[in-house]
N, C-alpha and C positions, 0 to 999 in steps of 0.2 A: 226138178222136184220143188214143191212149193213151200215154204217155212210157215208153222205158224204162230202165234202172239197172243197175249192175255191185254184185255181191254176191261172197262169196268165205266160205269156212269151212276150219279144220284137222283133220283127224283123225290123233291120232297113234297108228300103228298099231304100234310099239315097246309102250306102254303099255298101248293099249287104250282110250284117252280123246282128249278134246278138246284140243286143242294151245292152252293158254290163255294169256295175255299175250306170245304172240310179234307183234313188232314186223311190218308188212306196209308196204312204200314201193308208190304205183300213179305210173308215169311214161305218159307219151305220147309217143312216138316218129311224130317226125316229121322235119324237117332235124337240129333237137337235140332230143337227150329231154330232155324238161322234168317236173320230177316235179311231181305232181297236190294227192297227199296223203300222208300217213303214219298208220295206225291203228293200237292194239293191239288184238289179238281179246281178248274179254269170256272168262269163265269154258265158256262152251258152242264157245267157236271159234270164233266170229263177232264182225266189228262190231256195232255199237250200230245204223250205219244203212248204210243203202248208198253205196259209195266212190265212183262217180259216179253222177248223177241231174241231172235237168232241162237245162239250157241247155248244161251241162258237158260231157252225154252224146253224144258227138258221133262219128261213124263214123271210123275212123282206125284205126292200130295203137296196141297198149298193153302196159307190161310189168309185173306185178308182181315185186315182190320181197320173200321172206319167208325174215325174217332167224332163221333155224334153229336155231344151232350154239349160238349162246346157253340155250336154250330145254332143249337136249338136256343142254348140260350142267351144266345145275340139278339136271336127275332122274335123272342117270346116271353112270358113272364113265367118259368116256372120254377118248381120249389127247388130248394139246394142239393136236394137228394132226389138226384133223375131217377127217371124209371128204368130209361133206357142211356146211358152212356159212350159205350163201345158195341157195336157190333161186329159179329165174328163171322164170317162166311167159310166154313173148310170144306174145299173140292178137292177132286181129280184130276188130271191131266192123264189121259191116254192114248191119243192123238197127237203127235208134235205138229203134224201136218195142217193144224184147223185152226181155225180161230173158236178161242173161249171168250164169252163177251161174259161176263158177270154184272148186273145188274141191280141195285138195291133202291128201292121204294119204302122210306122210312117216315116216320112221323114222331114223335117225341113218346109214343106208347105202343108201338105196334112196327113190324118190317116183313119187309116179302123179298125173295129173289128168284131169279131162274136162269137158265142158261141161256143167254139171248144170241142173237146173230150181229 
């Protein structure tokens, strides 16, 4: 039986690149949300491995959070009071069996996601 794993990457579509060393919090909501882990994305977007995997990966709801505002204004001039700061991504898991890719295409005003492969 095949195990499966929660993945996630940035694209920042301000720039045109990959949203590199932005800080990402994975909690689990359930009675309290309890946070999981904390990663920085690598130079491409992405972790190094997958945020959850094996015994962890467990059916339930979950939130990411990917702390933005930092990230923007390293590469940009904008005012002290972002528009956009932290985003919040809260899904499902009801499949252990699959992979969840999560996704986030952000710009300093505006973000998208979907559930990728």
């Amino acid at each position: 039986m095949k195990q499966g794993f929660l993945t996630t990457h940035v694209l920042d579509t301000y720039s045109g690149t990959p949203g590199k060393n932005i800080k990402v919090d994975l909690y689990f909501i359930g009675k309290k949300r309890k946070k999981i882990t904390t990663v920085i994305l690598n130079n491409d977007g992405r972790s190094k491995k997958p945020l959850l995997e094996g015994n962890k990966f467990m059916k339930g709801e979950y939130e990411l959070v990917f702390h933005i505002g930092k990230y923007f204004k390293k590469i940009s001039s904008l005012p002290k009071i972002l528009f956009l700061n932290e985003v919040i991504i809260r899904f499902g898991i009801s499949n252990i069996d699959e992979h969840y890719h999560i996704p986030l295409l952000v710009s300093p005003w505006s973000y998208s996601t979907y559930r990728g492969s």
